[in-house]
C-alpha positions, 0 to 999 in steps of 0.5 A: 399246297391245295389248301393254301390254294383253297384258302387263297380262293376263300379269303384274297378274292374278298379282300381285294374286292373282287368276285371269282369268275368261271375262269378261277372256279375252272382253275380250281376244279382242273388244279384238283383233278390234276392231283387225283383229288376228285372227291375234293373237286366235287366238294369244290363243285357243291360248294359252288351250286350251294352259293348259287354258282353254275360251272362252265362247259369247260369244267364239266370236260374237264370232269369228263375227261379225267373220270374216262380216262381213269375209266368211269364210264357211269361218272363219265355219263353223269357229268355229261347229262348234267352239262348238256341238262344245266348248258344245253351243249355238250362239252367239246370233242377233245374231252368227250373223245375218250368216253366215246372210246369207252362207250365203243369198248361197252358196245352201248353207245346206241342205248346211253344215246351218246349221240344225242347228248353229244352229237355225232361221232366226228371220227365215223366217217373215217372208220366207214370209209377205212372199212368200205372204200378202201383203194386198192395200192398194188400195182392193178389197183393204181393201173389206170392212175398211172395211165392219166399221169403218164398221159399227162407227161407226154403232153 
């Protein structure tokens, strides 16, 4: 039950002395967002700027993530600008993979500047070369290959 979870974080922390950290407020964020609760993980998230706490880069992906792959591109960059404006870095690739995806789709990665915020997209390397220098595989394109391996078996 989530409330018995939010109970547990108010209250048992407390009574042993002890402070929740980044791990335990990730935990919570994630346990919302798994049950399609974002409204309550962004209480959660308020909660926890009101007290005087930062979330981690991990937490901020795990908003990332979640809002892209239910295709919020808006929410997506929003979550995004706040972690690269509060951490000075960028979440990393895996939860930042599908909203480049849908930027791509919105053809608006150059005006949002996903690659300043984020860096480089590692994958663009393999899209040019998949469009620009592709080998040939018939039998003329590996002619000369087939040459050298049979050179090297006569030696």
């Amino acid at each position: 039950s989530l409330d018995r979870a939010i109970q547990f974080y108010e209250t048992n922390f407390e009574e042993h002395g002890l402070e929740p950290n980044g791990y335990s407020d990730r935990m919570t964020i994630q346990m919302f967002l798994k049950n399609n609760r974002l409204s309550r993980a962004l209480a959660f998230k308020q909660t926890l700027e009101a007290s005087g706490k930062t979330m981690d880069i991990p937490s901020y992906g795990s908003l990332i993530d979640y809002c892209s792959r239910r295709g919020q591109l808006g929410s997506g960059l929003m979550f995004l600008k706040e972690c690269v404006s509060v951490h000075k870095a960028a979440p990393g690739e895996a939860a930042i993979s599908q909203l480049r995806i849908l930027c791509r789709q919105a053809d608006i990665t150059d005006e949002v500047g996903l690659a300043d915020l984020a860096g480089e997209d590692p994958v663009e390397w393999l899209r040019h070369g998949e469009a620009h220098l592709k080998r040939e595989y018939s039998k003329k394109g590996r002619r000369d290959v087939q040459m050298a391996r049979n050179r090297l078996v006569q030696i």
